[in-house]
C-alpha positions in Angstrom: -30.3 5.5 16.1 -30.5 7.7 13.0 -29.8 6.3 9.2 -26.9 9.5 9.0 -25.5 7.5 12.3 -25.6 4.1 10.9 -24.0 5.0 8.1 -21.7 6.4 9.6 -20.7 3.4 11.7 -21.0 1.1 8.3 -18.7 3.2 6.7 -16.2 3.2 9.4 -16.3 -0.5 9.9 -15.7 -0.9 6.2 -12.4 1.5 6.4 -11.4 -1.0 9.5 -12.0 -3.8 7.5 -10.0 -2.3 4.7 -7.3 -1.1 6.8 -6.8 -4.7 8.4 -6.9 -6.8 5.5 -4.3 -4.4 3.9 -1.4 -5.9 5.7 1.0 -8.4 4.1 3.1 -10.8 6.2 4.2 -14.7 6.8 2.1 -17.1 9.5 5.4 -19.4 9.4 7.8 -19.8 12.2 11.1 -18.8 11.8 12.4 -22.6 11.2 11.9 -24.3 7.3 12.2 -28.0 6.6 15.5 -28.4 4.2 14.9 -29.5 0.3 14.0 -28.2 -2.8 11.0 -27.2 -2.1 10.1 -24.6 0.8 7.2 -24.8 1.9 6.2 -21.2 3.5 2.5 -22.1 4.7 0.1 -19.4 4.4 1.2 -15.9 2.9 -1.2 -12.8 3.2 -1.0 -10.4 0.8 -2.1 -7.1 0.1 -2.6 -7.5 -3.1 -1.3 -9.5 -6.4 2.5 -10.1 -6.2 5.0 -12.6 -6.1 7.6 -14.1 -3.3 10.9 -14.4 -3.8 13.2 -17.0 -1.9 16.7 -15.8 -1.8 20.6 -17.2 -0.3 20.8 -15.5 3.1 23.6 -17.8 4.3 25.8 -14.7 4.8 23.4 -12.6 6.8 23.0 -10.6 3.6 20.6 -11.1 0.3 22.6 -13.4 -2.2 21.1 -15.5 -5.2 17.6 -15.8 -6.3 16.6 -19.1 -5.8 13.0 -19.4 -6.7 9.7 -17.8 -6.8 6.0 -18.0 -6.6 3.0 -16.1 -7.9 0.7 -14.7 -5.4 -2.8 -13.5 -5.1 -4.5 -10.9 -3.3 -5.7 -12.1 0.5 -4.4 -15.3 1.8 -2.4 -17.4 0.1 -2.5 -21.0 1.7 0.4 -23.6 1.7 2.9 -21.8 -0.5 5.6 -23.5 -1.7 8.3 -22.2 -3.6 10.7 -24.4 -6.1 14.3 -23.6 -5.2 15.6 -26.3 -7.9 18.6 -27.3 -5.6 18.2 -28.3 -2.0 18.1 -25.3 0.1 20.8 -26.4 3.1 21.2 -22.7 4.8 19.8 -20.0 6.0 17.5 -18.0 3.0 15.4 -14.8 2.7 12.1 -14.5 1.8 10.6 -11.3 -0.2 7.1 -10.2 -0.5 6.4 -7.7 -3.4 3.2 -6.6 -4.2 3.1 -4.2 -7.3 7.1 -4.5 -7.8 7.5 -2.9 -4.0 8.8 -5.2 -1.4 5.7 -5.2 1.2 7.2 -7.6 3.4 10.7 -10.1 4.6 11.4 -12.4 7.0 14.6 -15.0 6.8 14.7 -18.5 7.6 17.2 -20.6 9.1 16.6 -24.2 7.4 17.3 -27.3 9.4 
């Protein structure tokens, strides 16, 4: 194999690397334990952000009810103060850089 081939297969297992690790999303079921504090598990995150935990009793996004500061990479056993015992349904909001980068709701039991 010549060195222009192996770096060529280095530098397109670094952009795969990259590409995979640039994804942001929840490992949580869909189900969250009622009280005032959710906890969300492990967040991965694209880069520095925060997650928002919002009223989605309606179906739509209501109140903010609490957030949490996030880093870049994984984020293990989140847990977000909502300051009143979350008893519905709620929303939760990845941003990264002020964009939303991921949602999911919850249906709390």
């Amino acid at each position: 194999m010549s060195i222009k081939t192996l770096v060529l297969a280095a530098a397109a297992a670094t952009v795969t690397a990259s590409a995979a690790a640039a994804e942001t999303y929840f490992e949580v079921g869909p189900n969250l334990e009622a009280g005032d504090i959710l906890e969300l598990g492990l967040i991965t995150a694209e880069g520095n952000g925060v997650v928002e935990i919002y009223d989605y009793r309606t179906g739509t996004q209501g109140a903010l009810l609490g957030t949490k500061t996030l880093n870049a990479g994984a984020n293990p056993n989140v847990r977000v103060k909502t300051g009143l015992p979350a008893t519905s349904n709620v929303l939760a909001v990845v941003k990264v850089d002020g964009q939303e980068a991921a949602k999911k709701s919850f249906y709390i039991y």
